[in-house]
N, C-alpha and C positions, 0 to 999 in steps of 0.2 A: 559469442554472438547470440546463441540460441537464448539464454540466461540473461542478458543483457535486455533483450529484448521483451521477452517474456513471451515466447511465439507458442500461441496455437496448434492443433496438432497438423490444421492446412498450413497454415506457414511453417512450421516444422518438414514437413514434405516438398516444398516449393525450394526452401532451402537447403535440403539435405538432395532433391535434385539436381539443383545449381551446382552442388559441392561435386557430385559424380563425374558433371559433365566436362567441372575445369581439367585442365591439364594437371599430374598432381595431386589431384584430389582424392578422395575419399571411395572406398571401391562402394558396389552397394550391399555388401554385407555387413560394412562397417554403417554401412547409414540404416538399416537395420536395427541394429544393436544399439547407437544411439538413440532412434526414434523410438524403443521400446525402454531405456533407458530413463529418458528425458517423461514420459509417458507415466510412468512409473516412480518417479521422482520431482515430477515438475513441482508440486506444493513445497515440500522441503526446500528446495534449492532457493524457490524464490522467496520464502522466511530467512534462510540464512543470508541471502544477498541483501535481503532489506534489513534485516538486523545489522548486518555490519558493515552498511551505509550510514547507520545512524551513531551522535559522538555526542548526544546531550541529551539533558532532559527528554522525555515523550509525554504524552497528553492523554492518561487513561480514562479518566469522565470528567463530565461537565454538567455541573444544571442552571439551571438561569432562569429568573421570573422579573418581571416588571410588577410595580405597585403602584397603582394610587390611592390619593387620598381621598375620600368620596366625603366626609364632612370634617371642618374644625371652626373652631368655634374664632380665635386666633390669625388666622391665615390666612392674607389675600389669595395670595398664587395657590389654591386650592389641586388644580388639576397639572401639577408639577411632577411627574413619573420619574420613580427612585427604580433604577434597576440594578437587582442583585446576580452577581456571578459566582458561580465555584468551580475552580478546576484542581483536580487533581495531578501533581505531575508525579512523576518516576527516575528513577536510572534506566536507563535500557538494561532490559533482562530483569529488572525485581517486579 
């Protein structure tokens, strides 16, 4: 849930108190340990969990411009905007 969520360190608290209070639950040493855990690891986790969310291609850059033609000699539709994209895609992970 924590992970899923991607909860802050006040929701982290809000949460790891709820967990206390249930019946079952979690002692607060244990939530502790997580909150110092989660704390300590939250960047990792949530690389890994979006990493292996993803099952295709990814989008590492893009550039893009618009052009016009500002004179020809030939060509009614003079102010007709040709626009250029590039994107680069990947594997997840290269």
């Amino acid at each position: 849930s924590i992970a899923s969520a991607d909860m802050d360190f006040n929701q982290l608290e809000a949460f790891l108190t709820a967990q206390t209070k249930k019946q079952g639950g979690i002692t607060s040493d244990q939530a502790a340990v997580i909150a110092k855990f989660w704390k300590n690891h939250r960047v990792k986790i949530h690389e890994s969990l979006v990493n292996q969310s993803r099952w295709d291609n990814v989008l590492k850059s893009m550039n893009w411009r618009v052009d016009l033609k500002a004179q020809s000699r030939h060509v009614d539709q003079i102010n007709t905007p040709v626009a250029i994209v590039e994107m680069e895609l990947g594997k997840n992970g290269q």
